[in-house]
C-alpha positions in Angstrom: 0.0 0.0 0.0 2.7 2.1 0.5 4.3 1.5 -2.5 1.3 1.9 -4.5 1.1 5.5 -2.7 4.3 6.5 -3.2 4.3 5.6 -7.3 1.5 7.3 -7.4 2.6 10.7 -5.8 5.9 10.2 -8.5 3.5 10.0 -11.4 1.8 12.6 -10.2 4.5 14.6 -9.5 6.2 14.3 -12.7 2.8 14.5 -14.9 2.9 18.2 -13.3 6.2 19.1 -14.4 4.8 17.9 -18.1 2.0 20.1 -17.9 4.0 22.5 -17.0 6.9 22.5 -19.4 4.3 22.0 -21.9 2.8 25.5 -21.2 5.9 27.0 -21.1 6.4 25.6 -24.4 3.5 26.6 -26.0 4.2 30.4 -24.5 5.5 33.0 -27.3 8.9 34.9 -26.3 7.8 38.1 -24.9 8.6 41.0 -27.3 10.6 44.2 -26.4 8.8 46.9 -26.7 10.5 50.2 -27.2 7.5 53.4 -26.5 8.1 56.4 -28.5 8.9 59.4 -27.4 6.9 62.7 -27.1 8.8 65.2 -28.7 9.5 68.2 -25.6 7.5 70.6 -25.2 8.1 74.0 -26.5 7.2 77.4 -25.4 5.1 79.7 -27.1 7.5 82.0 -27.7 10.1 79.6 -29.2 7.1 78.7 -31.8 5.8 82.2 -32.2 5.6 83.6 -35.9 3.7 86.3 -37.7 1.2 86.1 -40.7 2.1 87.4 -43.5 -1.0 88.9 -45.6 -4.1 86.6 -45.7 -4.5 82.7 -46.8 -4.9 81.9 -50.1 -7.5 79.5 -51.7 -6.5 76.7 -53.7 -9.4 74.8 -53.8 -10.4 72.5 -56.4 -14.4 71.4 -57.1 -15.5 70.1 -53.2 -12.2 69.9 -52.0 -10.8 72.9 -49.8 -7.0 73.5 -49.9 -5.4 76.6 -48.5 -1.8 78.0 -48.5 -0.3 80.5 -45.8 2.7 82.4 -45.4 4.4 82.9 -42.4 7.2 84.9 -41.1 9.8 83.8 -38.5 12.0 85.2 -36.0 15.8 84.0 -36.7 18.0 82.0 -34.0 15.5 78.9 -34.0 16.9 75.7 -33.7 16.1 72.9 -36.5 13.6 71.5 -33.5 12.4 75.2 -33.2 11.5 75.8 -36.6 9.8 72.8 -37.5 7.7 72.8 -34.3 6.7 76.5 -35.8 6.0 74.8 -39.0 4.0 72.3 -37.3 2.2 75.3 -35.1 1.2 77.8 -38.1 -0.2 74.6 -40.3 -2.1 73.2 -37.7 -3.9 76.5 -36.5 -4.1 77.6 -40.1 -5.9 74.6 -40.5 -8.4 74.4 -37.8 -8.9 78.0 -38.4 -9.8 77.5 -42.2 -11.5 73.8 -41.7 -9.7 72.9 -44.9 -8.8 69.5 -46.5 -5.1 70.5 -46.5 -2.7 73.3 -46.0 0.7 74.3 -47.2 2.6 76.9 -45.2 5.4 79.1 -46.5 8.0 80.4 -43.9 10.6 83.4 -44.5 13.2 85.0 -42.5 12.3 88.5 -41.6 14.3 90.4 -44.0 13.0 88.4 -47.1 10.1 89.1 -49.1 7.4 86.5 -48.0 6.0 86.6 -52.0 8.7 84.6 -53.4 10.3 81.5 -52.4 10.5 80.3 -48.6 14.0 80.9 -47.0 13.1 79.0 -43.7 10.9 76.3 -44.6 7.6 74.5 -46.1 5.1 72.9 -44.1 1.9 70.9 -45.0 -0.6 69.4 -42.6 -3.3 66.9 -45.1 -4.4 63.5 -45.1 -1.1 61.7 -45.0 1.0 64.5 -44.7 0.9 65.2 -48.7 -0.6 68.3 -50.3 -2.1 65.9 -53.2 -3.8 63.4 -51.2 -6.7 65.9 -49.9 -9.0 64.1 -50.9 -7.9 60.5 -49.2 -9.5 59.0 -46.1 -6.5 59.1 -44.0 -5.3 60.9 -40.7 -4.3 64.1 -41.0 -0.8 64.8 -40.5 2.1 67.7 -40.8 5.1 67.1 -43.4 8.1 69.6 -43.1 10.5 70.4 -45.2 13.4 73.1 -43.9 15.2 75.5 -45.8 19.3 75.6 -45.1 19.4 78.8 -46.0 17.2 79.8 -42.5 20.7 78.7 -40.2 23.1 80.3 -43.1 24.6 83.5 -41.0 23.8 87.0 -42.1 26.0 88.2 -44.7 27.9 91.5 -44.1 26.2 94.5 -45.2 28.0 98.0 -46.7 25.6 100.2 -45.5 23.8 102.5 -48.0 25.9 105.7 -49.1 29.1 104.0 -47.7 31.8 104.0 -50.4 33.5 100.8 -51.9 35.7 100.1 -54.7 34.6 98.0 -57.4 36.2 94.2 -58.3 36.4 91.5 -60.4 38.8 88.5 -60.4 37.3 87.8 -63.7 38.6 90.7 -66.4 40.0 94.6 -66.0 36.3 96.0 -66.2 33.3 95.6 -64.3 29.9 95.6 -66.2 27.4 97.8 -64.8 23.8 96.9 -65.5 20.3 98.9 -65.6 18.1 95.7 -64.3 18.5 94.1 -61.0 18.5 90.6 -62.4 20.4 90.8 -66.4 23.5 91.3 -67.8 22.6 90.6 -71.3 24.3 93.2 -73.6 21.3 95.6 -74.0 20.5 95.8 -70.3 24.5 96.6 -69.6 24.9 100.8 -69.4 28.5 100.7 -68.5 31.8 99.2 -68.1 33.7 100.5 -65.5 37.6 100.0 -64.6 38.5 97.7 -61.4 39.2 99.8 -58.3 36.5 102.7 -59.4 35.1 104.3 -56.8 31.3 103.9 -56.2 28.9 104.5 -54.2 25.9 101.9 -52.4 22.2 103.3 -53.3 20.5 99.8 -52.7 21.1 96.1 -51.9 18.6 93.3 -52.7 19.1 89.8 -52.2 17.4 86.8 -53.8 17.2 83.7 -52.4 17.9 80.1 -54.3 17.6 77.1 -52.9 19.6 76.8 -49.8 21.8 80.0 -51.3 21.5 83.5 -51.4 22.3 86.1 -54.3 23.4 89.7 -53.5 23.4 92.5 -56.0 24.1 96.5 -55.2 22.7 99.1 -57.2 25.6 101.9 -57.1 26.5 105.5 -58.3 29.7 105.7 -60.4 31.6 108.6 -62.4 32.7 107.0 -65.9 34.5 109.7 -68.2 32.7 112.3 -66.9 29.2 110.6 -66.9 27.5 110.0 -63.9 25.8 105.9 -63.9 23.5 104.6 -61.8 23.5 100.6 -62.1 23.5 97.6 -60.7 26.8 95.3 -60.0 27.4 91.6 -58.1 27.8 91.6 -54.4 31.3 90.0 -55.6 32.2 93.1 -57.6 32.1 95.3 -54.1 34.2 95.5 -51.4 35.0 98.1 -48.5 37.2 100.8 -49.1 
């Protein structure tokens, strides 16, 4: 009887441990599990910007898409700017109840009507501009401009005089338009090292790059010329 108890409390025993391995067996390996991240919170101020001038429509039959531009203070961080991005499309958004929105930021000195110099941000289904119409969440894309974190040129200061240069010939072509130097537009070539003086400065940004020109007053034989040169043709007395 005894023995008949004790084989009994063996099989018993070991039919446990089978059960048991078996479950463990039958378990799947837990995963590892890895929780993203909220990005940190910024302050208002670091994701302030200003409007510039009022949306525009771009909508197409039932579908309502809007574009903004925005200007922004400089000194923002790449996580600055495109939490400001990610601001301006967002209220833009809710404010207009559109299908998608594109928003144009520029640095403050740049003329918010041409191409953006700090960045491009659009908050549609999917993130994309050309899926407004698509069932999908809504979600902000940005694109930053490298030109935003380029720092300042130096400026000659209007009515400062320079000397003229050119590593490139003995004259320097002066031109009547801001933006040619075909042969009709040029009024004047002008010996390196003349004398002239700053009247304006306009930049135009391309790409992640930034063209300078300065209109100037120089004395050629006599003849006074108003004209514009390179920012590569000036330097400081």
């Amino acid at each position: 009887m005894t023995l008949f108890r004790c084989t009994s409390l063996i099989f018993l025993s070991l039919l446990f441990i089978s059960v048991l391995g078996c479950e463990s067996g039958s378990r799947e390996p837990e995963k590892s599990t890895q929780s993203e991240q909220s990005p940190p919170t910024l302050s208002d101020e670091q994701t302030s910007y200003s409007q510039s001038g009022e949306t525009e429509d771009a909508s197409y039959g039932s579908v309502k898409r809007v574009s903004g531009r925005i200007v922004v203070p400089l000194g923002r961080t790449k996580e600055e700017l495109t939490a400001t991005l990610d601001r301006a499309a967002r209220e833009i958004g809710k404010e207009t109840n559109a299908n998608a929105v594109m928003v144009f930021a520029y640095r403050p000195q740049d003329d918010p009507s041409g191409q953006y110099t700090a960045g491009k941000a659009v908050y549609a289904p999917n993130g994309k501009w050309e899926e407004a119409t698509f069932p999908a969440p809504m979600r902000v894309s940005v694109d930053l401009n490298d030109l935003y974190f380029v720092p300042p040129t130096s400026q000659i200061a209007i009515g400062e005089t320079i000397r003229l240069k050119t590593s490139l010939d003995d004259v320097i072509a002066v031109s009547k338009e801001y933006g040619s130097w075909s042969d009709e537009d040029i009024i004047a070539r002008v010996s390196v090292s003349t004398e002239a003086t700053i009247l304006e400065r306009r930049s135009e940004p391309m790409g992640d790059q930034e063209f300078v020109r300065y209109r100037v007053r120089v004395t050629d034989g006599g003849r006074e010329i108003n004209g514009w040169v390179h920012q590569s043709s000036v330097e400081g007395k």
